[in-house]
N, C-alpha and C positions, 0 to 999 in steps of 0.2 A: 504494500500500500504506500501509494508515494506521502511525505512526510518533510519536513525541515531537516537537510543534510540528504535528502536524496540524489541518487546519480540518477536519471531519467533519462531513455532512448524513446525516441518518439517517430511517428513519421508523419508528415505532413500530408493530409489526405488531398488536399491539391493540386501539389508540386507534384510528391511524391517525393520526395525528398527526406531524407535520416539527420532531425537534430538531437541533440546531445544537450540536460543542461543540469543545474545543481542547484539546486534552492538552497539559498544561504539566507542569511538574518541580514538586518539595516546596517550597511557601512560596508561588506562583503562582497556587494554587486558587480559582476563586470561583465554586462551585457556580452561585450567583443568575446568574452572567452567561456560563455555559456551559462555562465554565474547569475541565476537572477533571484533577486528580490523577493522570498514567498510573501510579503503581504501584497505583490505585483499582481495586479487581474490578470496576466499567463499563468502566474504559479498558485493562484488562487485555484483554478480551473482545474489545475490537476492534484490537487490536495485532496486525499484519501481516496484516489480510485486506484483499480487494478490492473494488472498485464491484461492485452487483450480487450481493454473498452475501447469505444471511441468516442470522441466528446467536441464538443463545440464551446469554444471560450468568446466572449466577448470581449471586444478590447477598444480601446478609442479608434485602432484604424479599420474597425470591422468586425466577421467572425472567423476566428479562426478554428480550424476541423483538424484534429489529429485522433492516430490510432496509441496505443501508451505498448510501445513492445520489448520495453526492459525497466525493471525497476531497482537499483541495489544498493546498497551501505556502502562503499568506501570507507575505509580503516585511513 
């Protein structure tokens, strides 16, 4: 279940395309290298779903559609 400190693989049901990102806490963010901001409406969107949903988030630029196909802890 993805959570604060998650590593998240997703896939853009649009593109189709494989992003990669990590919910960190305020001060931690660095969009460029995947790091984003869970009280962020992306990382809101996927706070506590599972491998294998797909979800629609709201965002200022639209909606965006992904599939969630990896979800894991990093040490």
């Amino acid at each position: 279940e993805v959570a604060l400190g998650a590593t998240i693989v997703v896939k853009d049901l649009k593109s189709g395309d494989r992003e990669t990102y990590v919910l960190v806490g305020a001060g931690e963010e660095d969009f460029d290298a995947g790091r984003i901001n869970v009280a962020s409406p992306l990382a809101q969107g996927f706070l506590g779903r599972k491998v294998g949903e797909k979800i629609s988030i709201d965002v200022p630029a639209g909606t965006l559609k992904y599939e969630i196909l990896e979800v894991r802890f990093d040490d």
